[in-house]
N, CA, C and O atoms as a MOPAC input file, in Angstrom:
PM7 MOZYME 1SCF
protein

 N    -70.49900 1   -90.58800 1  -161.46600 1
 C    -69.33400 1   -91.45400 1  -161.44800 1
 C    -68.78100 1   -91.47500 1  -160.02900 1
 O    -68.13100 1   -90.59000 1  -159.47300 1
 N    -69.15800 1   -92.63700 1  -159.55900 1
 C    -68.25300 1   -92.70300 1  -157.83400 1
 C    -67.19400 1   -93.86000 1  -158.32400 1
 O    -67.24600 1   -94.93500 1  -158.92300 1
 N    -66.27900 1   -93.07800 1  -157.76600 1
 C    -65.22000 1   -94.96300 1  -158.08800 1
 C    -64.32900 1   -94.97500 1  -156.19800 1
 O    -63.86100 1   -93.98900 1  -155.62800 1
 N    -64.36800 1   -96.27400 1  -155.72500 1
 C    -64.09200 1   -96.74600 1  -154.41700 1
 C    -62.74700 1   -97.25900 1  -154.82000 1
 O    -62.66000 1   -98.14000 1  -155.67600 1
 N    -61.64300 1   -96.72100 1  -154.21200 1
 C    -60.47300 1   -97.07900 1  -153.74400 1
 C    -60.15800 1   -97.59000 1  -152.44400 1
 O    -60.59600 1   -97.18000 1  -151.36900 1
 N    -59.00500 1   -98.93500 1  -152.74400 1
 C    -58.22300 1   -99.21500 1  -151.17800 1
 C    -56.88800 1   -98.98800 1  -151.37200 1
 O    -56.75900 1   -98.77000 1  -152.57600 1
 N    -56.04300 1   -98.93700 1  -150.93700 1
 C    -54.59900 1   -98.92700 1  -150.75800 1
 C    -53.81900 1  -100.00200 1  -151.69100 1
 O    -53.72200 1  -101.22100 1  -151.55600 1
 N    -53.10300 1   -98.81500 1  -153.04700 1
 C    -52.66600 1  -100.12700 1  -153.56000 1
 C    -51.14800 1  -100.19100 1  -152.88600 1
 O    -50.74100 1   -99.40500 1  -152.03100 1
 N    -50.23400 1  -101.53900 1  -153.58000 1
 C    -49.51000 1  -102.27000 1  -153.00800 1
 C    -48.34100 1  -101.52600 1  -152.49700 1
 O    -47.74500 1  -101.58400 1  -151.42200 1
 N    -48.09800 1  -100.47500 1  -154.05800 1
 C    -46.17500 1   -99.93000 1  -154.02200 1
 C    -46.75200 1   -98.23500 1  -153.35100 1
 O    -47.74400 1   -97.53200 1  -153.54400 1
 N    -45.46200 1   -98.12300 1  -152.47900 1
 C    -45.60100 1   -96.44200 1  -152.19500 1
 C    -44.35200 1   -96.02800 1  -152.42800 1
 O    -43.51200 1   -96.63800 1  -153.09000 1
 N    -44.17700 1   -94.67300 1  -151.72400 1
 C    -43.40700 1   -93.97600 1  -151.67100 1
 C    -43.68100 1   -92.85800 1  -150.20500 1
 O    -44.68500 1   -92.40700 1  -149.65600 1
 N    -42.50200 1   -92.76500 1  -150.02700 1
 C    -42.61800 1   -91.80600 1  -148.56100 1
 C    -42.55200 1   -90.28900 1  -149.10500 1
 O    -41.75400 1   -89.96600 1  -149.98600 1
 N    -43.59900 1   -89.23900 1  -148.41400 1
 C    -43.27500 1   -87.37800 1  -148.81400 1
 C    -42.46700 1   -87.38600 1  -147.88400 1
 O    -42.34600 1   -88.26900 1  -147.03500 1
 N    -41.75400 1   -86.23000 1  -148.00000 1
 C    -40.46000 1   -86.50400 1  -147.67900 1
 C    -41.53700 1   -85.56700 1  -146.44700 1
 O    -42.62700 1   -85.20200 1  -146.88900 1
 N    -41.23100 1   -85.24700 1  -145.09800 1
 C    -41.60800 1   -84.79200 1  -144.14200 1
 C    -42.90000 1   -84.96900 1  -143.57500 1
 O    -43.52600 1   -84.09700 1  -142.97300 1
 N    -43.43200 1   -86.63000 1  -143.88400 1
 C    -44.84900 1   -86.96500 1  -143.92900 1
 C    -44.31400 1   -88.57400 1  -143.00100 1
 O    -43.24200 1   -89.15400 1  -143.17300 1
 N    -45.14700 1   -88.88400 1  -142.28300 1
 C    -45.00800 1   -90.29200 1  -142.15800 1
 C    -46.11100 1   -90.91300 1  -143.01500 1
 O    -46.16900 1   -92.10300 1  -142.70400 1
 N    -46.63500 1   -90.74400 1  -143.56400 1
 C    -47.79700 1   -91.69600 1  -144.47200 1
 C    -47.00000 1   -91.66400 1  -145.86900 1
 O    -46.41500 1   -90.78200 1  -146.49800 1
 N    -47.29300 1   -93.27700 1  -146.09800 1
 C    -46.50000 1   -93.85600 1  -147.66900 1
 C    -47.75700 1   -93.34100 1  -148.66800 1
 O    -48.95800 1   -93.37100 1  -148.40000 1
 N    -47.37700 1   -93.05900 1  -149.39400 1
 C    -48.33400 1   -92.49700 1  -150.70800 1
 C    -48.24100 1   -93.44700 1  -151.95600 1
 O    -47.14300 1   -93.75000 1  -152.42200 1
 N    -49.34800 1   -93.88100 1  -152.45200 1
 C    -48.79100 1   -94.79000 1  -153.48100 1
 C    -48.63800 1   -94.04400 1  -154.98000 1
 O    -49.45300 1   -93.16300 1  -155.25600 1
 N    -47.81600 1   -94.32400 1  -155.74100 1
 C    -47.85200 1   -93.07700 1  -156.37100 1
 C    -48.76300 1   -93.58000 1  -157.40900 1
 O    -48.73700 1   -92.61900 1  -158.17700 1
 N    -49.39100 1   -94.26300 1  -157.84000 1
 C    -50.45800 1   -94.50700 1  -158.58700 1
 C    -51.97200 1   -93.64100 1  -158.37000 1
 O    -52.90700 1   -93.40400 1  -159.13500 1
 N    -51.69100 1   -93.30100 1  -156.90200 1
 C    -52.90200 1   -92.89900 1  -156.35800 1
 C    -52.54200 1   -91.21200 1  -156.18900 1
 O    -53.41900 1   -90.42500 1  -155.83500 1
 N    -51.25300 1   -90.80800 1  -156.46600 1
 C    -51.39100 1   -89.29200 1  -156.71300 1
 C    -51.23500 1   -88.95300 1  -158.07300 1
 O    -51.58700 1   -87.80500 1  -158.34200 1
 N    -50.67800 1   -89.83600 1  -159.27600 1
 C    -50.76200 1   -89.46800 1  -160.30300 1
 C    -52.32200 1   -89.30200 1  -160.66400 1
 O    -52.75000 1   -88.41800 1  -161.40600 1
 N    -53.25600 1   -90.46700 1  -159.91000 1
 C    -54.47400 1   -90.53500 1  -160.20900 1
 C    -55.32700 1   -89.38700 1  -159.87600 1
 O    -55.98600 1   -88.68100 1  -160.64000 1
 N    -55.22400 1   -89.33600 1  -158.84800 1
 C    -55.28800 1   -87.62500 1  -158.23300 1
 C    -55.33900 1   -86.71300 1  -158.55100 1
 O    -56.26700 1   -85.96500 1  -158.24200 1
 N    -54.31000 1   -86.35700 1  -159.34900 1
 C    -53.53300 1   -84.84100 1  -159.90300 1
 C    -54.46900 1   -84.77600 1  -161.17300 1
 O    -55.49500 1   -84.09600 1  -161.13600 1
 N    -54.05800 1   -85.58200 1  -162.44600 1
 C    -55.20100 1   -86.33900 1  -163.02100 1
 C    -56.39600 1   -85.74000 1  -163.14200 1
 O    -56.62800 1   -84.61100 1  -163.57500 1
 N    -57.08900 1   -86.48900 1  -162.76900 1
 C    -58.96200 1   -86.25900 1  -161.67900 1
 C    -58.72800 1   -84.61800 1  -161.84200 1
 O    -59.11400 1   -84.11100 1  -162.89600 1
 N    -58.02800 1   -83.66500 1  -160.70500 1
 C    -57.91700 1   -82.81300 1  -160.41400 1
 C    -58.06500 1   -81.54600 1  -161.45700 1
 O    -58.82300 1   -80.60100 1  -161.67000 1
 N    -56.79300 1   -82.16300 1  -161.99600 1
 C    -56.33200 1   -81.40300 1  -163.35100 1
 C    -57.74400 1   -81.31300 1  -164.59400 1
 O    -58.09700 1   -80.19000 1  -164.95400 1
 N    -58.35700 1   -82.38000 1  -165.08600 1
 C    -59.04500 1   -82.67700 1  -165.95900 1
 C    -60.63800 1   -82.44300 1  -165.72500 1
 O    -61.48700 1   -82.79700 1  -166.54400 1
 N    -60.90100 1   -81.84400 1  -164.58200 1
 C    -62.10900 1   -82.07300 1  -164.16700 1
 C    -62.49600 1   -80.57700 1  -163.90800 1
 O    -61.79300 1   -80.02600 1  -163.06100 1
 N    -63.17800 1   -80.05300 1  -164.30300 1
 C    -64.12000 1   -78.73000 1  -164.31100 1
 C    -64.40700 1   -78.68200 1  -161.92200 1
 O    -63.63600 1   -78.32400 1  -161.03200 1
 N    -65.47800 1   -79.09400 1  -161.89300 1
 C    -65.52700 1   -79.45200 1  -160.61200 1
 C    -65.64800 1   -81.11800 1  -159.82000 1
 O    -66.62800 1   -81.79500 1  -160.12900 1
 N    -64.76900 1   -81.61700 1  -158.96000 1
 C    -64.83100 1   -82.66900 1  -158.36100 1
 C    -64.62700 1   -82.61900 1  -157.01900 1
 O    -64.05300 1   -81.76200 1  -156.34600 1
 N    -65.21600 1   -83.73700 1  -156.67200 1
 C    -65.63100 1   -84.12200 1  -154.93500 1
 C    -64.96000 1   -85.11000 1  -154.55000 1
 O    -64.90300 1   -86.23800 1  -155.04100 1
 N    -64.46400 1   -84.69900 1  -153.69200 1
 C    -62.96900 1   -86.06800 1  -152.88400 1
 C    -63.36100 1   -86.51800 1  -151.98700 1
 O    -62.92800 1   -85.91900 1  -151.00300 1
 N    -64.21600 1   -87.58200 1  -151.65700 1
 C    -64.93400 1   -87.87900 1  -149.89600 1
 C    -64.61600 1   -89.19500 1  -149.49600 1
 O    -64.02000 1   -90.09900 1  -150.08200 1
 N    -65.11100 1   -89.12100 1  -148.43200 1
 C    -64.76700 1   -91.11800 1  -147.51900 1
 C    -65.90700 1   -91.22900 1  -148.04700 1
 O    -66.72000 1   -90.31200 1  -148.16200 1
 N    -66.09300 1   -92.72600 1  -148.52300 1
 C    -67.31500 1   -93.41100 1  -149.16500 1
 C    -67.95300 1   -93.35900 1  -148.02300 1
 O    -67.42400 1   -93.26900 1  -146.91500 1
 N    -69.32600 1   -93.42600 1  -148.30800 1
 C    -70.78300 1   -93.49000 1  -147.33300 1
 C    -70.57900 1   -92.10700 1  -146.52200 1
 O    -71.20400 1   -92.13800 1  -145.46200 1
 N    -69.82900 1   -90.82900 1  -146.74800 1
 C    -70.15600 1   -89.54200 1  -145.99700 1
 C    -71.22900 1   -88.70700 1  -146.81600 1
 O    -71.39400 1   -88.39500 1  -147.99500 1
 N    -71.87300 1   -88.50200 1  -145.61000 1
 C    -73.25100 1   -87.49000 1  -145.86800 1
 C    -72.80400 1   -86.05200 1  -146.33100 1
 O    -73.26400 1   -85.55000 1  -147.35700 1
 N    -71.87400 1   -85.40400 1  -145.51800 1
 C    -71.36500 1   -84.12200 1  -146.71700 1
 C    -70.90700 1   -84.47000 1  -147.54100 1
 O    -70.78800 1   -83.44900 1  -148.21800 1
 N    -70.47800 1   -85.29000 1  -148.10800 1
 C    -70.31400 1   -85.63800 1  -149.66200 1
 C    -71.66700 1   -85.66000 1  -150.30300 1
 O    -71.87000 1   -84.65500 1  -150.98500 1
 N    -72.30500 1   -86.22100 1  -150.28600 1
 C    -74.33400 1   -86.46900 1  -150.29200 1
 C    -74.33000 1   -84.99000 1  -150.62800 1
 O    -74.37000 1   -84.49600 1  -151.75500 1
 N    -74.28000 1   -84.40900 1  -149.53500 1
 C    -74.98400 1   -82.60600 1  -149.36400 1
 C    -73.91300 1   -81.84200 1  -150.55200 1
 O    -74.42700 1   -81.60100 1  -151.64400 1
 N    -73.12700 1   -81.64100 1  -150.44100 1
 C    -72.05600 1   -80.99200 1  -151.21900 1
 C    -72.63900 1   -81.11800 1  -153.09300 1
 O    -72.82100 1   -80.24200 1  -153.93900 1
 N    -72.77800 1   -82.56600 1  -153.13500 1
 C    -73.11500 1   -82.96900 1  -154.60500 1
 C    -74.37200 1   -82.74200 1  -154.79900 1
 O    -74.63400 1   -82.56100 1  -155.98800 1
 N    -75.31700 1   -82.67700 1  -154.04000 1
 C    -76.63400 1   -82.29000 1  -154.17000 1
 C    -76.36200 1   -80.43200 1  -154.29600 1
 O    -76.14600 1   -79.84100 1  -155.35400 1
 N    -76.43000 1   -79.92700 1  -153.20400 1
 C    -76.00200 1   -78.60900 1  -153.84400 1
 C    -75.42100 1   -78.32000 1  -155.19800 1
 O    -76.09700 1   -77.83500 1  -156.10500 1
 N    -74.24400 1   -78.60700 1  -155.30300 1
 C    -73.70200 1   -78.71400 1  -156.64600 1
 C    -74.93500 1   -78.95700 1  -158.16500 1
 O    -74.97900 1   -78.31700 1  -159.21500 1
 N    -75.64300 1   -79.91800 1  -157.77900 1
 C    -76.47000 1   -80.68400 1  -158.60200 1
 C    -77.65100 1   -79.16100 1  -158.92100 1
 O    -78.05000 1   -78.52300 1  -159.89600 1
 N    -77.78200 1   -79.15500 1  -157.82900 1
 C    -79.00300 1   -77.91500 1  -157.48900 1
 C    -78.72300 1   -76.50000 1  -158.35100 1
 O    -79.59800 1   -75.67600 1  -158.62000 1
 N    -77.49000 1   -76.41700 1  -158.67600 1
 C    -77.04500 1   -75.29600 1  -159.75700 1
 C    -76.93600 1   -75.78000 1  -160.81000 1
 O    -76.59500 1   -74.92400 1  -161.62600 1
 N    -77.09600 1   -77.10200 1  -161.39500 1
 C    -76.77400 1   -77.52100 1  -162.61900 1
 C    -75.69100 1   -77.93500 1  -162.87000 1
 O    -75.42500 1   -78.11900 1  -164.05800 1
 N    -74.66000 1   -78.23700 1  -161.82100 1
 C    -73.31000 1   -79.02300 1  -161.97400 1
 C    -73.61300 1   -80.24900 1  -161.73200 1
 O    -74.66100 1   -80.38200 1  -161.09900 1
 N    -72.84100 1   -81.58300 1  -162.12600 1
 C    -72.85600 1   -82.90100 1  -162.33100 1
 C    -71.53700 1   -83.13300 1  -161.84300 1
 O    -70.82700 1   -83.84300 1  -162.55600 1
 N    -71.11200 1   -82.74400 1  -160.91100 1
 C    -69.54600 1   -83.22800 1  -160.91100 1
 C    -69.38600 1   -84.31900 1  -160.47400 1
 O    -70.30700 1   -84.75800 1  -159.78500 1
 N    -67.86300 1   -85.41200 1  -160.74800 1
 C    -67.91300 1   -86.65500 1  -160.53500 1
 C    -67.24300 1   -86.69400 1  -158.72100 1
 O    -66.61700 1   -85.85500 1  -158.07200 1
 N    -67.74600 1   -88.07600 1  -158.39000 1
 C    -67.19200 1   -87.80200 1  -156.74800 1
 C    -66.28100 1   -89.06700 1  -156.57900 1
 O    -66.54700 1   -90.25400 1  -156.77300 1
 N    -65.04400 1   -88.41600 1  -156.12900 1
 C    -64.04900 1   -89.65100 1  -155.73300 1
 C    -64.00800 1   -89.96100 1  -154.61200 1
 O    -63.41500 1   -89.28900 1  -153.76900 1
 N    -64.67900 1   -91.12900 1  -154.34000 1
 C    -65.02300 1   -91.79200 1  -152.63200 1
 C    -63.61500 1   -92.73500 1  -152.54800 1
 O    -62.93500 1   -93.19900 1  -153.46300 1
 N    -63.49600 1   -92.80400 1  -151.45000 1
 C    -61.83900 1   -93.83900 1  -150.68000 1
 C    -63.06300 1   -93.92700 1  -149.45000 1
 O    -64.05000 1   -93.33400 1  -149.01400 1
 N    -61.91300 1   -95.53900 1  -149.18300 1
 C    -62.75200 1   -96.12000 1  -147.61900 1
 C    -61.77000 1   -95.59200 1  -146.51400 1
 O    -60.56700 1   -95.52600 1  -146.76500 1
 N    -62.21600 1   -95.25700 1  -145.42700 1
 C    -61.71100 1   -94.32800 1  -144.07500 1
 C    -60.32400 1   -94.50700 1  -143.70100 1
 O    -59.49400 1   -93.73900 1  -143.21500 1
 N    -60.28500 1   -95.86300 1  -144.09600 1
 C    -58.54100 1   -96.34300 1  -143.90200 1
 C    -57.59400 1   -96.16100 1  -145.04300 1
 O    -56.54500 1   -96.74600 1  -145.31100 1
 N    -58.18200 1   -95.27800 1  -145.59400 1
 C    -57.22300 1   -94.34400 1  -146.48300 1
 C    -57.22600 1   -92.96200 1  -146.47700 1
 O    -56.58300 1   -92.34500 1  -147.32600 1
 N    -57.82000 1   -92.44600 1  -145.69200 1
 C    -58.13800 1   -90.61700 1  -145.13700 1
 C    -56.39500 1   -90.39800 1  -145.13800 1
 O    -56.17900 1   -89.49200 1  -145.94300 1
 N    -55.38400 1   -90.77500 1  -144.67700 1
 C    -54.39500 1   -90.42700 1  -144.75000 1
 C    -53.69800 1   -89.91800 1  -145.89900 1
 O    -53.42700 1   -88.75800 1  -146.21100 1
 N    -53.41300 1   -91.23400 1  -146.58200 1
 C    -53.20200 1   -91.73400 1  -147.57100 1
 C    -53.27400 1   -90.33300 1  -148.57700 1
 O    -52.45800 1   -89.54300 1  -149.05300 1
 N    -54.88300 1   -90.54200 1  -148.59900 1
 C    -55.57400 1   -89.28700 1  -149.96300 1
 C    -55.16700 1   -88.20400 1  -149.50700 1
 O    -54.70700 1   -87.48100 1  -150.39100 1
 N    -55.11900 1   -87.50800 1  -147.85700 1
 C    -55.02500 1   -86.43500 1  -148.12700 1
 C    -53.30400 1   -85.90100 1  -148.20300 1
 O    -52.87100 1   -84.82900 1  -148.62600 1
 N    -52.69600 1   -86.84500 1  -147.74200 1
 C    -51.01600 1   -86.53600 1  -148.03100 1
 C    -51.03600 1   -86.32800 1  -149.41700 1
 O    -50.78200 1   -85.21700 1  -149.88400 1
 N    -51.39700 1   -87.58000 1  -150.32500 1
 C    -51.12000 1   -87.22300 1  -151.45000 1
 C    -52.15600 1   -85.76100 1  -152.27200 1
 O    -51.52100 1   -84.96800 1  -152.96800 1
 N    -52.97500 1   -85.65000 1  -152.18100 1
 C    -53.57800 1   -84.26100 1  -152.46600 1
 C    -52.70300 1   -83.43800 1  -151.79900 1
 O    -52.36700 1   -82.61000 1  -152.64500 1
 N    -52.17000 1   -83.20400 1  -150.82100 1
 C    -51.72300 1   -81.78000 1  -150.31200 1
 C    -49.90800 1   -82.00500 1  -150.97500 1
 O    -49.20900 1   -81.03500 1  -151.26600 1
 N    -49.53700 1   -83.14600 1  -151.07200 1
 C    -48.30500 1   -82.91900 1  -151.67000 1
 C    -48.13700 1   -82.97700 1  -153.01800 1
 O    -47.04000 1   -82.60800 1  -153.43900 1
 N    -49.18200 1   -83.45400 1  -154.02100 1
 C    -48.91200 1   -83.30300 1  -155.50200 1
 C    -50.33800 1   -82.75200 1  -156.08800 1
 O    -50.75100 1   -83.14100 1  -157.18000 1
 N    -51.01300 1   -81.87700 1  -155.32900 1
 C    -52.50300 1   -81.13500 1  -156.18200 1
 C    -52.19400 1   -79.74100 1  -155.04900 1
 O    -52.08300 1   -78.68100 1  -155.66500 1
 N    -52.11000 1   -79.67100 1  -154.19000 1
 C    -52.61800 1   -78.32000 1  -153.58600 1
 C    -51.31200 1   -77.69000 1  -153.69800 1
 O    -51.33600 1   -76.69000 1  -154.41600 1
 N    -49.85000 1   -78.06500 1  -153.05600 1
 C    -48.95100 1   -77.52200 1  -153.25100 1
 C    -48.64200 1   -76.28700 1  -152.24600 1
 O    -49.56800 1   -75.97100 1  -151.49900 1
 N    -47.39700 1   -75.53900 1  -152.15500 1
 C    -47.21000 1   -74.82100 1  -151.70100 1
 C    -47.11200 1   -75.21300 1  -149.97500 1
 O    -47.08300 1   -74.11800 1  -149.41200 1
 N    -47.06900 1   -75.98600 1  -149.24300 1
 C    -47.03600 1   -76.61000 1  -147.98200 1
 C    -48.29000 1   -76.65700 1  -147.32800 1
 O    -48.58200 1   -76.97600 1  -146.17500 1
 N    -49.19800 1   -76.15300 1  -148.60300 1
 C    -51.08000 1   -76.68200 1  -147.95000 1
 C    -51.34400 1   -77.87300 1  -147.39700 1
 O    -50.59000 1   -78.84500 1  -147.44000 1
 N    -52.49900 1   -77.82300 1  -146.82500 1
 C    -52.11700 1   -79.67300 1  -146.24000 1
 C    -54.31100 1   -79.71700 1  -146.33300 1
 O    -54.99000 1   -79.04800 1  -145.55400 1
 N    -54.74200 1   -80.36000 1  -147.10000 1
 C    -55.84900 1   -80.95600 1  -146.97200 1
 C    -56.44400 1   -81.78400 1  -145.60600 1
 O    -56.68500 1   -82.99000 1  -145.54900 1
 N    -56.58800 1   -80.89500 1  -144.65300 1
 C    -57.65900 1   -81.58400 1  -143.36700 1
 C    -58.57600 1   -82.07900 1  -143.30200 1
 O    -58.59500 1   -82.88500 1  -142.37100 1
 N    -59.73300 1   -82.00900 1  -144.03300 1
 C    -61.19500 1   -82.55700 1  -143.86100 1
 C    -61.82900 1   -82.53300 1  -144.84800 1
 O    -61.90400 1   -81.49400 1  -145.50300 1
 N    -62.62500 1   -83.97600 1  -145.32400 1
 C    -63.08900 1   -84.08800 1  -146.13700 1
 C    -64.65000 1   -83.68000 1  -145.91700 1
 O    -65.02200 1   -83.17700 1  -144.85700 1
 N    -65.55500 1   -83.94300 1  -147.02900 1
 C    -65.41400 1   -83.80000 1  -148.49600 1
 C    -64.25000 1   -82.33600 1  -148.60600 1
 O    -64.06400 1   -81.41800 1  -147.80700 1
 N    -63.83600 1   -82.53300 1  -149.50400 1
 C    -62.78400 1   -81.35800 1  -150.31100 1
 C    -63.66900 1   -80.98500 1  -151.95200 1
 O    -64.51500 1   -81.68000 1  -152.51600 1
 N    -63.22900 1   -79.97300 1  -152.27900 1
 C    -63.91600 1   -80.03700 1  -153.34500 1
 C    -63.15800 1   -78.81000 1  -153.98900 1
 O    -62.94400 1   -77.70300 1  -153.49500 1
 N    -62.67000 1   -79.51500 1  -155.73000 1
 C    -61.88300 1   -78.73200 1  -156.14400 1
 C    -62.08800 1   -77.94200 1  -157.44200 1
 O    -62.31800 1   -78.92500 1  -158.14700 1
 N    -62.13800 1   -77.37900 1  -157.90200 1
 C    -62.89200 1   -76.28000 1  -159.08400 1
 C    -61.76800 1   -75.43400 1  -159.82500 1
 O    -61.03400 1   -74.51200 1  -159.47100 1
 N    -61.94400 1   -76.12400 1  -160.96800 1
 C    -61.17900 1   -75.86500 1  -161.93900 1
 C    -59.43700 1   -75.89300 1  -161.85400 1
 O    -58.61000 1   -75.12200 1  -162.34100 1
 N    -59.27800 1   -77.09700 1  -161.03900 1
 C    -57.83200 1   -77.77200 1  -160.95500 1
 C    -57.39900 1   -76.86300 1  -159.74600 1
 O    -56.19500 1   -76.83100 1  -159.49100 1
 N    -58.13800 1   -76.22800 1  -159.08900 1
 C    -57.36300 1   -75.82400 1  -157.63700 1
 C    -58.41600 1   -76.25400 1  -156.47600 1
 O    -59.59800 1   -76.44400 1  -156.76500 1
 N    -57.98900 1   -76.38000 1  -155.31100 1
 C    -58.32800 1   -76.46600 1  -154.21400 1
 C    -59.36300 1   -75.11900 1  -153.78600 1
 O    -58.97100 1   -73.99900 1  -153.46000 1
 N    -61.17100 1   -75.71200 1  -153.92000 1
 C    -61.74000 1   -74.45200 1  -153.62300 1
 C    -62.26000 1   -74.71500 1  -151.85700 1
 O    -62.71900 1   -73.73100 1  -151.27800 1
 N    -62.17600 1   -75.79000 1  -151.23800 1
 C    -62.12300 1   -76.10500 1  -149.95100 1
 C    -63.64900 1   -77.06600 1  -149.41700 1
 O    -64.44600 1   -77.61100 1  -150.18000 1
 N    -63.69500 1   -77.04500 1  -148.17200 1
 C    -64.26700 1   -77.94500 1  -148.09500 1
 C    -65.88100 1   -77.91400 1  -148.12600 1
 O    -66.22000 1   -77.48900 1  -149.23100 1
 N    -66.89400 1   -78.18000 1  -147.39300 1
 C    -68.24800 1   -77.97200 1  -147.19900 1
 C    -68.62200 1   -77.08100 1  -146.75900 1
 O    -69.72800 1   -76.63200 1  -147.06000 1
 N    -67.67900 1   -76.41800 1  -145.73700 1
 C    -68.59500 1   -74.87700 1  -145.02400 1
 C    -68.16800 1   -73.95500 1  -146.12400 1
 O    -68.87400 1   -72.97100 1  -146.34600 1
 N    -66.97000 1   -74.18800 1  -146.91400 1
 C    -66.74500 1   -72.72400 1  -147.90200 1
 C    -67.85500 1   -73.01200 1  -149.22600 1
 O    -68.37000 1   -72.17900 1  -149.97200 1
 N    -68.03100 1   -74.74400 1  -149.20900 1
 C    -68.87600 1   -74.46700 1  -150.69900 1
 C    -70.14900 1   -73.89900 1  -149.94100 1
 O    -70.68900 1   -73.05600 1  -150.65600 1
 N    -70.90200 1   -74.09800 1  -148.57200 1
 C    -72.20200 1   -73.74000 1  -148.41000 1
 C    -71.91600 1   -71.70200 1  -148.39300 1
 O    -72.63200 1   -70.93100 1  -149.03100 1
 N    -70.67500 1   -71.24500 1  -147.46900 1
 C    -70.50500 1   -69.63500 1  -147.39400 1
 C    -70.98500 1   -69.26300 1  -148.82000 1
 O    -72.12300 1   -68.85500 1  -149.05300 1
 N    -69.85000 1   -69.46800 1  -149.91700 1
 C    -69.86600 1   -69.71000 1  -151.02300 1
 C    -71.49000 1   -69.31300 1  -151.41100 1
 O    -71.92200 1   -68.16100 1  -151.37800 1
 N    -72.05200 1   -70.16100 1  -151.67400 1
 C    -73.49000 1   -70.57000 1  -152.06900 1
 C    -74.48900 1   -69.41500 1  -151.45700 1
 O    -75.39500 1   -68.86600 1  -152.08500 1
 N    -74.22600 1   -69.24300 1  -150.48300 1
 C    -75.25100 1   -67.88900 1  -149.36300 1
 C    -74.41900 1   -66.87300 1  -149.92300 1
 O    -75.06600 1   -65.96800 1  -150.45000 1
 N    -73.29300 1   -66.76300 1  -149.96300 1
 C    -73.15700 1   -65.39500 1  -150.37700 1
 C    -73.57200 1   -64.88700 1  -151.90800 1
 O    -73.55400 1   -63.67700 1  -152.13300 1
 N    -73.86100 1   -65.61100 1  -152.71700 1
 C    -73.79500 1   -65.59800 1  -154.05600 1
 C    -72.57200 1   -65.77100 1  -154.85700 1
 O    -72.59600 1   -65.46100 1  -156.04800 1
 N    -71.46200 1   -66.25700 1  -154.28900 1
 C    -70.30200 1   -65.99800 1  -155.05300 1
 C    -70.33000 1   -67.56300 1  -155.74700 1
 O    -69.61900 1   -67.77700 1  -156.72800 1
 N    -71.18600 1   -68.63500 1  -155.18400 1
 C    -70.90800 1   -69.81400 1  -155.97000 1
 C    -70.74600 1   -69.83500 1  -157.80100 1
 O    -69.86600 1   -70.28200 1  -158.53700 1
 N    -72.17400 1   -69.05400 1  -158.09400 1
 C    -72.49000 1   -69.45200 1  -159.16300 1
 C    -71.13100 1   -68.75000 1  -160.25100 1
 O    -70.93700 1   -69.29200 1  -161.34000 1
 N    -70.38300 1   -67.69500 1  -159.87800 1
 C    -69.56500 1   -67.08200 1  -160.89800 1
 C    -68.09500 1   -68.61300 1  -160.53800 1
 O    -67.63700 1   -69.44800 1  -161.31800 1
 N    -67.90400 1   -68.44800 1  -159.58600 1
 C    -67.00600 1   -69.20200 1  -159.17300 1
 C    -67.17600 1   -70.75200 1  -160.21400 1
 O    -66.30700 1   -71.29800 1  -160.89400 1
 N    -68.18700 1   -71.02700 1  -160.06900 1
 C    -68.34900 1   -72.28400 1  -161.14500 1
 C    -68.32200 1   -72.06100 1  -162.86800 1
 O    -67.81300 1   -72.76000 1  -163.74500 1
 N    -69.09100 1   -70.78600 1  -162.94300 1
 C    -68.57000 1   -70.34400 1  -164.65600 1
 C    -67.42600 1   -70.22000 1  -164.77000 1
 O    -67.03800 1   -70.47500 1  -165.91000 1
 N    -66.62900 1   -69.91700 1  -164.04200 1
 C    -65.16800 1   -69.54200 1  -163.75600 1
 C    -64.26600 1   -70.47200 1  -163.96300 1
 O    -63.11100 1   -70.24900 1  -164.32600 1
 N    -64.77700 1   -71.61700 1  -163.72900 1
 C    -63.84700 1   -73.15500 1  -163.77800 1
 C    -64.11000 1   -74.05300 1  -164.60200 1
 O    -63.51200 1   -75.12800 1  -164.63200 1
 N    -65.36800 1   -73.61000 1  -165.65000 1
 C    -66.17900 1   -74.06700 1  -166.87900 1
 C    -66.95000 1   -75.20700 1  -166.64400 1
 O    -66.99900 1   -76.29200 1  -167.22400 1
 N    -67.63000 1   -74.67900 1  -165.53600 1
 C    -68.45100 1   -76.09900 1  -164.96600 1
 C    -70.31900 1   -75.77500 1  -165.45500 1
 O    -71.25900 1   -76.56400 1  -165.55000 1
 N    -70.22900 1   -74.15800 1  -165.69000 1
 C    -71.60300 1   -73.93600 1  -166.08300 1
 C    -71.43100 1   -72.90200 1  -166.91400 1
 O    -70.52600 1   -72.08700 1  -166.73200 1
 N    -72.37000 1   -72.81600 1  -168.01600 1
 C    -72.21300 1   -71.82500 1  -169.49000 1
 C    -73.10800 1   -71.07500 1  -169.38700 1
 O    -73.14000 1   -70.40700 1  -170.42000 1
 N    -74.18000 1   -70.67400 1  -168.45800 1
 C    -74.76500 1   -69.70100 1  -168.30000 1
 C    -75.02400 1   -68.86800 1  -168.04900 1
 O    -76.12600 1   -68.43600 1  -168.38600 1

């Protein structure tokens, strides 16, 4: 499941952010976030998104990937860091990738992750694999 977003119409300002957030697109967000075992947040057509989901794939996860076009990198990550990560986190660089409704980070922690062996518990952990 890839679904491509642009900027919809109505926002709203975070309060200590200059980027308008639409709030359709963080309820959608939180959402996704909340409901989803493991998911992938990337700019459409990025290759660590590619690599990330292939890895993923490579353990037997299927997770769905939410692609946005580049002129919304703002946008997504204000609203992820102000209504999914919380606490004054701030989402820098995509792909992001989140496991079991929290923020598990981006491509170098899922590859550390993966070499160290800690992936595979980390994913039973968030009910993404039963084995």
């Amino acid at each position: 499941m890839r679904e491509h977003h642009s900027p919809p119409s109505t926002a709203h300002e975070i309060p200590g952010s200059s980027v308008a957030v639409p709030e359709p697109v963080a309820a959608h967000l939180l959402k996704l976030v909340s409901d989803t075992a493991v998911i992938i947040i990337g700019k459409r057509e990025c290759c660590m998104c590619h690599v990330v989901l292939k890895l993923l794939q490579g353990h037997g996860v299927n997770p769905p990937v939410y692609e946005f076009y580049e002129d919304c990198e703002a946008t997504v990550a204000a609203a992820l860091s102000d209504t999914v990560v919380g606490c004054g986190a701030k989402v820098m660089e995509f792909p992001v990738v989140f496991m079991g409704g929290k923020l598990f980070g981006g491509l170098d922690r899922v590859m550390a992750a993966h070499i160290s062996g800690e992936l595979v518990p980390v994913l039973k952990q968030a009910g993404a694999l039963w084995l």
